[in-house]
C-alpha positions as CSV (number, residue, x, y, z in Angstrom):
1,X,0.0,0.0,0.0
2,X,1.2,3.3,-0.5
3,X,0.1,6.6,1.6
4,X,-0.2,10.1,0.7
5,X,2.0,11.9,3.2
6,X,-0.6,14.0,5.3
7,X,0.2,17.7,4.9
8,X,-0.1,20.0,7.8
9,X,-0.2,23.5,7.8
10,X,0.3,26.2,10.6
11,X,-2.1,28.1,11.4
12,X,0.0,31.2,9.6
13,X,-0.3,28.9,6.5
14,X,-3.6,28.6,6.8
15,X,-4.5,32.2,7.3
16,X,-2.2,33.5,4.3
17,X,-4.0,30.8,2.2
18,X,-7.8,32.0,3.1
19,X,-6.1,36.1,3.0
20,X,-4.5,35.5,-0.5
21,X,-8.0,33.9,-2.0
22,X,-9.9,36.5,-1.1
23,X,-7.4,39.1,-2.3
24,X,-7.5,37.2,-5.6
25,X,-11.1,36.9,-5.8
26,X,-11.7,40.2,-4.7
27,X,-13.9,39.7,-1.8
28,X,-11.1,41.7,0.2
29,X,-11.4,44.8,-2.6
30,X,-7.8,46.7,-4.3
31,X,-7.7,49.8,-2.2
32,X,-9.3,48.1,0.5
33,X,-8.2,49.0,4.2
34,X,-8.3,46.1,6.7
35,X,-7.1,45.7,10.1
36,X,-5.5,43.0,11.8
37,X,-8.4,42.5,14.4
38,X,-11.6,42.7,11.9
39,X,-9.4,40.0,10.1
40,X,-8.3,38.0,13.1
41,X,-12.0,38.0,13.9
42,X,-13.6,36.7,10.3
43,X,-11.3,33.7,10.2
44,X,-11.7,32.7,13.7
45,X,-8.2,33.0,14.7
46,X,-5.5,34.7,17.2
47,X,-3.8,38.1,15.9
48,X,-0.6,36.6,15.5
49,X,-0.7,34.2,12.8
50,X,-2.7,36.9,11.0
51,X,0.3,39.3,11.5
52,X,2.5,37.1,10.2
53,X,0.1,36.0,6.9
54,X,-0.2,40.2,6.5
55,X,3.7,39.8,6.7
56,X,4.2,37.4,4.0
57,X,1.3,39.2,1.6
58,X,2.9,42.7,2.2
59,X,6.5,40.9,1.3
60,X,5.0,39.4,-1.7
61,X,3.3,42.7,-2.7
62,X,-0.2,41.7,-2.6
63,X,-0.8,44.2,0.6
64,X,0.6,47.5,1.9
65,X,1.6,48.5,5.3
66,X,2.1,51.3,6.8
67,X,2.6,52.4,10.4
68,X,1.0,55.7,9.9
69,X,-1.7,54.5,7.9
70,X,-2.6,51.2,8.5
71,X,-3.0,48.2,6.2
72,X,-4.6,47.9,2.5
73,X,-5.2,45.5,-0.6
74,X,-2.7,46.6,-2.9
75,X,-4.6,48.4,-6.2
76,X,-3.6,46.9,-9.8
77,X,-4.3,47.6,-13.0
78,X,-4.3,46.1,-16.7
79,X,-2.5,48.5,-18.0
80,X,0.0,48.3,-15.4
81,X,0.0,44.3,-15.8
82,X,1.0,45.1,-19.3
83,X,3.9,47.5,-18.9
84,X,5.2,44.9,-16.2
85,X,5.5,42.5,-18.9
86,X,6.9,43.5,-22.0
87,X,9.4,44.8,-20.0
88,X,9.9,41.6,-18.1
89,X,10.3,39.9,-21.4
90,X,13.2,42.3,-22.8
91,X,15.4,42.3,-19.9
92,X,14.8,38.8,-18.2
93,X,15.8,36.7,-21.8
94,X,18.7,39.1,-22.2
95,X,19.9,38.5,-18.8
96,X,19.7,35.2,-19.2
97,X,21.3,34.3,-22.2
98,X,24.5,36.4,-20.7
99,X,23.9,34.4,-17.6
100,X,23.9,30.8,-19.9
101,X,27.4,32.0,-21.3
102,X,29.3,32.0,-18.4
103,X,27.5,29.6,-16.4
104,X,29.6,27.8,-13.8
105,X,29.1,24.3,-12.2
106,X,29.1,26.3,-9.3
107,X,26.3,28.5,-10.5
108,X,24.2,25.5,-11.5
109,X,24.7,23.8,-8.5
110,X,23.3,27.0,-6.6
111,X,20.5,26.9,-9.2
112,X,19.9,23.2,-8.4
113,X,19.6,23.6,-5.2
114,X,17.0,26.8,-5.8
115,X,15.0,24.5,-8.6
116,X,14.8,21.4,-5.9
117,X,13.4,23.8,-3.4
118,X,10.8,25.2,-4.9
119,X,10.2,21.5,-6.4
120,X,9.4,20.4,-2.5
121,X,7.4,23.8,-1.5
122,X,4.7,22.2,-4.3
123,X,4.9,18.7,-3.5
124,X,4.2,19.6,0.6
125,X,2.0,22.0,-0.6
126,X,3.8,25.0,1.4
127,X,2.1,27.4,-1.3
128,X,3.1,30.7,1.0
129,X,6.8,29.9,0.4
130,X,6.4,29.7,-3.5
131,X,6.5,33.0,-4.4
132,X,9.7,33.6,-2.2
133,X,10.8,30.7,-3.7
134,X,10.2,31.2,-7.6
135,X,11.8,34.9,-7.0
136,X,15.2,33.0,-5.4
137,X,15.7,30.9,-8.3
138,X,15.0,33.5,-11.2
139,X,17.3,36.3,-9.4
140,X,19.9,33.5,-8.9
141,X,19.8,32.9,-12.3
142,X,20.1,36.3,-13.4
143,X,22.8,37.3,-10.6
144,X,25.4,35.6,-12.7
145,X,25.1,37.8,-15.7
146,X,26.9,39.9,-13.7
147,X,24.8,43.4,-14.6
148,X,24.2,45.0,-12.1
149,X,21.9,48.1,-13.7
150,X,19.7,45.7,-15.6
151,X,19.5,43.7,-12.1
152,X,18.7,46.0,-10.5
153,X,15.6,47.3,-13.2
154,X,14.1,43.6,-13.0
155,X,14.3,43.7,-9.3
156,X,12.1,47.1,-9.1
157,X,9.7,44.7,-11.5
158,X,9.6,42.0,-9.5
159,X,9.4,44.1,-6.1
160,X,6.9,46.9,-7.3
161,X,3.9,44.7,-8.4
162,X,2.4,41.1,-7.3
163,X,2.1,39.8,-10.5
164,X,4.5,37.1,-10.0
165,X,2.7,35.7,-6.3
166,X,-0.4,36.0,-8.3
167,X,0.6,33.7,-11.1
168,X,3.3,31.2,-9.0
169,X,0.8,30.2,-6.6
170,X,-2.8,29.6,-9.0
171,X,-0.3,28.0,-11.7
172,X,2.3,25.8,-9.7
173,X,2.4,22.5,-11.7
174,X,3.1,25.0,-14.8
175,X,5.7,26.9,-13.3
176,X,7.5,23.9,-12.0
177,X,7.4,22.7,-15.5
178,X,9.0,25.2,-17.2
179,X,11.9,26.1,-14.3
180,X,12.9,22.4,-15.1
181,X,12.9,24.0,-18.9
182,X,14.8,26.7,-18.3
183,X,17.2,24.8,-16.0
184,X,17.6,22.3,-18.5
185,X,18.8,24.9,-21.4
186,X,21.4,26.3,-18.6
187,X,22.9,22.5,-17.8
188,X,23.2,22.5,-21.5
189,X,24.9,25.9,-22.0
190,X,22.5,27.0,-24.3
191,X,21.8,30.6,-24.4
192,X,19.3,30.7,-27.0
193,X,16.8,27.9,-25.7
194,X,17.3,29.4,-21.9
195,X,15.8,32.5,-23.8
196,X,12.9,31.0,-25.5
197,X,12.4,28.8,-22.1
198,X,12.0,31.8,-20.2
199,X,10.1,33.9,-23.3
200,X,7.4,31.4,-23.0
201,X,7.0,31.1,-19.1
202,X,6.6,34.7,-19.0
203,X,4.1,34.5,-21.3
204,X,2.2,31.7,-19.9
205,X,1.9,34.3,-16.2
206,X,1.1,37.7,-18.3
207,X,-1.8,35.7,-19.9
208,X,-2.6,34.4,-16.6
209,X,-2.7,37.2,-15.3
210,X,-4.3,39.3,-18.5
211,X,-7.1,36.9,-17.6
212,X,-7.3,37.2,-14.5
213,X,-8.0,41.1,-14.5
214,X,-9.8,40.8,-17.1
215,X,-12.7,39.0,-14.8
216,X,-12.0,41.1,-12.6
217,X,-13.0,44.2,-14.5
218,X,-15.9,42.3,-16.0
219,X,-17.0,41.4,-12.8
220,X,-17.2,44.8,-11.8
221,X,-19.1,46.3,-14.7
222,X,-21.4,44.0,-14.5
């Protein structure tokens, strides 16, 4: 016989997974203000694994906190979606294929070790580490391209906007997919197919996430 291992998740887990639904099916609004006890209070929980799913959303962009004025779904936009990614797709291929020319072992075991991670965050279903997790591997990929102004422009993408945890989290199997892809093209010194690799899986997240807004607008015209 063979068992499914049982998956257990904290309570934090548990709370980022209800907050980040609701965030993405917009029964918590963009532009929304929320407060850690109101939230506490609809999932029948303590404050502090609240805090710390708040922590992880804000880190991941999909909230913003602020001492002074509290806490609020973070606002997004099409258009904004759209900027994001054609400039995601001109500077991520580019760093890449420099990144696939000088590739060390040493660099791919680092990238190994990043792919195998976010490989386990899926298969224990530890969906709140994924988007930390997916970020790690692409920016350790990128790191050894060794420019440091175009790093730090696709860092400001990455940062500014929660496309990525919007995409990495609904889309997993995908995602997991295509890192072995790209990963596959870098083992292989290939700078060209690491490009395409990467081409395509940010296309597969912008029409995710195209779609994605889209309902979302729909929804709210109609």
């Amino acid at each position: 016989m063979t068992l499914k291992p049982m998956v257990v998740r904290t309570k934090s887990e548990a709370a980022y997974d209800a907050l980040r639904e609701a965030i993405l099916d917009r029964r918590l609004e963009p532009g929304q203000r929320v407060t850690l006890t109101e939230l506490a209070s609809d999932l029948g929980m303590s404050l502090t694994p609240v805090r710390e799913a708040l922590r992880l959303l804000a880190s991941q962009g999909l909230v913003h906190q602020d001492s002074n004025r509290g806490t609020w779904i973070t606002e997004y936009s099409r258009a904004r979606a759209e900027e994001v990614y054609r400039l995601r797709l001109l500077l991520e291929p580019y760093a890449i294929e420099l990144a696939a020319a000088k590739m060390t072992d040493d660099d791919l075991a680092g990238i190994d070790q990043a792919l195998q991670d976010f490989d386990a965050a899926c298969s224990e279903a530890r969906y709140s580490d994924l988007p930390e997790l997916n970020a790690v591997l692409h920016k350790r990929i990128y790191r050894v391209a060794g420019a440091g102004l175009m790093l730090e422009f696709i860092n400001r993408l990455w940062e500014s906007i929660p496309y990525q945890s919007m995409s990495v989290v609904t889309h997993h199997e995908r995602s997991a997919k295509e890192h072995h892809l790209i990963v596959d093209a870098l083992h292989s010194r290939d700078p060209a197919a690491a490009a395409k690799a990467l081409r395509d899986h940010i296309t597969h997240a912008r029409s995710e996430t195209m779609e994605r807004l889209e309902n979302y607008s729909t929804d709210a015209d109609s």
